[in-house]
N, C-alpha and C positions, 0 to 999 in steps of 0.2 A: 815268252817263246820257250823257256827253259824248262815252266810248269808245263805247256802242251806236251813236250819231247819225252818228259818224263811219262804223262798220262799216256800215250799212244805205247809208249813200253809197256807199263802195266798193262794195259789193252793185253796186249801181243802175249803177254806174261800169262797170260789171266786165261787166255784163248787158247793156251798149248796144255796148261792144267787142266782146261776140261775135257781134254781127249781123253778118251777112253785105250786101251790096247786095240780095242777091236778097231776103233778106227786108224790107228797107230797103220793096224796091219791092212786093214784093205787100202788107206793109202796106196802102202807098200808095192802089195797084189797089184793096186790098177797101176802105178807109175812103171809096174816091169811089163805089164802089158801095153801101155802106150809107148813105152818107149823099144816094144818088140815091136810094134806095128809100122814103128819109124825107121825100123831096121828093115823090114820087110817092104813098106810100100814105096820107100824113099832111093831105093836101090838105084845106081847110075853107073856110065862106066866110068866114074871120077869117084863113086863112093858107092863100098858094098864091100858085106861081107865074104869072108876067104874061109873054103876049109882048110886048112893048113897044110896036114899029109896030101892031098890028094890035088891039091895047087886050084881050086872049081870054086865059083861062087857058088855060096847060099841064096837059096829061091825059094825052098819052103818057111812056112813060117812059123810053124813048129819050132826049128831050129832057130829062127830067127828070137823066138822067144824065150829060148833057152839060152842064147849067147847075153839076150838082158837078164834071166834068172843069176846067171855064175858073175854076171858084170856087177849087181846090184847088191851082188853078196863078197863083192871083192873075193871071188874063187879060185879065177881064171886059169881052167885047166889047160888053154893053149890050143886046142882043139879048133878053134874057132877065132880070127884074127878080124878087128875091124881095118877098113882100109878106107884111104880120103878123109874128109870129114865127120867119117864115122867114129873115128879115133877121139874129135873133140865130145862127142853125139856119149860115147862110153863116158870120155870123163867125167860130163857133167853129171851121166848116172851114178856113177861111184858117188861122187860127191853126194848128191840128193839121199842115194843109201848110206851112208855116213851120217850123215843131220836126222837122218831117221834114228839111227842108231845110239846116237846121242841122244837124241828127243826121248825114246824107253829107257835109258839108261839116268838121263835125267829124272824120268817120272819115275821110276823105281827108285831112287835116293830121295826125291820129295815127296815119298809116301812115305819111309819109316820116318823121314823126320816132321813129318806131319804128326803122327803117332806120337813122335818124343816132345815136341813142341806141344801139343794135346795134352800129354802129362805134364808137361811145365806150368803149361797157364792156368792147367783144373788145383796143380800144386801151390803156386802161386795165389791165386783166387783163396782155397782154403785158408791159407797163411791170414791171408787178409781180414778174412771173414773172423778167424779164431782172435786175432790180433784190436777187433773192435769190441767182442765181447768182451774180452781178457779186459779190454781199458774201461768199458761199462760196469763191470763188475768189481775191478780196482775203483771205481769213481764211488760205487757204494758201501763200502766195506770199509772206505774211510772215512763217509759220512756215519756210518754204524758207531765210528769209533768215537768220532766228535759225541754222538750221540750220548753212547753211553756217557761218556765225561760230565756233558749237559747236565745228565742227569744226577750223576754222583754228584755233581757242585763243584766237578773239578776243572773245569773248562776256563783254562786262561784267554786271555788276551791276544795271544801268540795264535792258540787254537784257535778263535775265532777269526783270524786273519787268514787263518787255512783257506776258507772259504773261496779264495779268490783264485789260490791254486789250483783249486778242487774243480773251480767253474770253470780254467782255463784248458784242463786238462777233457771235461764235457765238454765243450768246444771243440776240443781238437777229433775225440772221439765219435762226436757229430759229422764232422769236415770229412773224418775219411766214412763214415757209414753211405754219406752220402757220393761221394766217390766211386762205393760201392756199387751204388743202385741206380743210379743216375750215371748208366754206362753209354757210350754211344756203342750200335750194332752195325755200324758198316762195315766193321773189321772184321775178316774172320779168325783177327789174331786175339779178335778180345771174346772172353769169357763172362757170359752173364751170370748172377747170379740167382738161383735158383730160389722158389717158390717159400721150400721148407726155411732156406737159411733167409731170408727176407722177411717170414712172419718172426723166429727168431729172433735179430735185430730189432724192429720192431717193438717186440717187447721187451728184450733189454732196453732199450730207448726210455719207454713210459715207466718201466720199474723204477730205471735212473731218475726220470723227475716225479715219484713218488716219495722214492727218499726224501728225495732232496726238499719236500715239500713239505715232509715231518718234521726234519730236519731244521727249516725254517721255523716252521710253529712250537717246535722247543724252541728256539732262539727267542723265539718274542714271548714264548712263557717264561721263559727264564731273563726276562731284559738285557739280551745279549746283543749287543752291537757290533752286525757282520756288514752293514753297508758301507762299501765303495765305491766310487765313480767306475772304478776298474771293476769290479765285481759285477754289479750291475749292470753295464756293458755287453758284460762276457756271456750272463745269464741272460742279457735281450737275444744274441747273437743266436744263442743255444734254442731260444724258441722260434726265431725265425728261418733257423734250420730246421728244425722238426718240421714246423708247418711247411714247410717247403719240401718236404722229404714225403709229407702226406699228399699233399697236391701229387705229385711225381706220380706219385703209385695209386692216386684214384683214377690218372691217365694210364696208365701202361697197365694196370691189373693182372700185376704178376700175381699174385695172391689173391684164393678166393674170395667171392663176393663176402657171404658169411661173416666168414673170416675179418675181412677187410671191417665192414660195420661193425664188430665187436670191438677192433684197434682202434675205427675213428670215435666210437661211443668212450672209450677209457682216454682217449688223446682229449674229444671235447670238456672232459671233467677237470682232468690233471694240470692241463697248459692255463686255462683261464684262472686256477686256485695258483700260481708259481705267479702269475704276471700281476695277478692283485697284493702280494708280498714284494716284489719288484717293487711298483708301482706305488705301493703307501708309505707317505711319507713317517 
């Protein structure tokens, strides 16, 4: 009952943001016009309007529709007094031009901050997007480094337990790329990301397990003993995120075709040479 109550808010939320001004204003325009018409046609000798100075009802309706202009705009020159139930007939106008007034006053403050929330989340998104490279790129710079070791002959024990860090932290870097990409679009508060920064990724991704894949084949040129129960795990985890990250994106083709077949052409080469090093005992 409580999720309904909330839904039908939004609803209602959702239905005053997409007025426009123009409709804002012909509202406005027709409800002073109906409610000059009710001033005029509904005239009684229990309710009607009074000129003030001159003590005479109102019979034109002209005037009648100017007494809703100044009522609507809370003006009230005085000129023109409702009498009977015309008095509640004005209230409720005041009121109505009040929620009016609110309603543009609202939609004018939920537009700059539409703009500022807009920068937020384009700011935000960036952070993110620069934040998975940054960790793809730390993820191979210290396999570079292992590397080099490897090959000086310097590479302890210690070093090759690295490994496991190394995979934990591709893992994590995985977990949010795909976070990234795998956005849901029903919000208009979330921000997708974009074509260029997704081929990007992408290829930091495949770069990541190319190292990693050299990296390997040092290890076992050099008889180096980097498997782990934990290691191995991390690095299943890391491929079943990629492929999962490819699936995604041969559904949704944010990035072109082209494109996309070149990525899957380097993904089919890279993932199956890393899962055969997993995989051998």
């Amino acid at each position: 009952m409580e999720n309904s109550n909330k839904k039908k808010e939004w609803t209602l939320r959702d239905q005053i943001d997409r007025l426009k001004f123009k409709h804002i204003f012909l509202i406005w325009v027709s409800a002073i016009f109906f409610f000059g018409l009710i001033y005029h046609f509904s005239i009684n000798s229990e309710a009607f309007l009074l000129y003030s100075k001159e003590g005479v009802h109102v019979s034109g309706i002209k005037d009648a529709i100017y007494f809703s202009f100044v009522t609507a705009t809370t003006t009230g020159f005085g000129d023109i007094i409702p009498v009977g139930y015309f008095k509640t007939v004005a209230v409720i106008e005041v009121i109505f031009g009040l929620l009016l007034l609110a309603i543009v006053t609202s939609k004018l403050i939920s537009i700059k901050q539409d703009v500022i929330l807009s920068e937020l989340y384009e700011f935000s998104l960036n952070e993110k997007i620069s934040k998975v490279r940054s960790s793809l790129l730390l993820f191979r710079q210290h396999l570079d480094r292992l590397m080099v070791k490897g090959e000086e002959g310097n590479l302890s024990k210690r070093d090759a337990n690295e490994v496991n860090s190394q995979a934990t932290a591709f893992e994590q870097a995985l977990t949010e790329a795909y976070a990234l990409i795998v956005r849901p679009s029903s919000s208009h508060f979330i921000r997708n990301i974009d074509p260029i920064n997704t081929e990007l990724i992408f290829n930091s991704i495949l770069l990541s397990f190319e190292k990693l894949n050299e990296t390997l084949n040092l290890f076992e040129q050099k008889n180096i003993d980097w498997k782990s129960e934990s290691t191995l795990n991390h690095m299943k985890k890391c491929i079943n995120l990629t492929e999962t990250l490819f699936t995604k994106i041969d559904i949704t083709s944010i990035i072109p075709e082209e494109t996309l077949l070149i990525i899957n052409n380097r993904k089919n080469k890279i993932l199956p040479a890393v899962k055969d090093k997993i995989e051998k005992k």
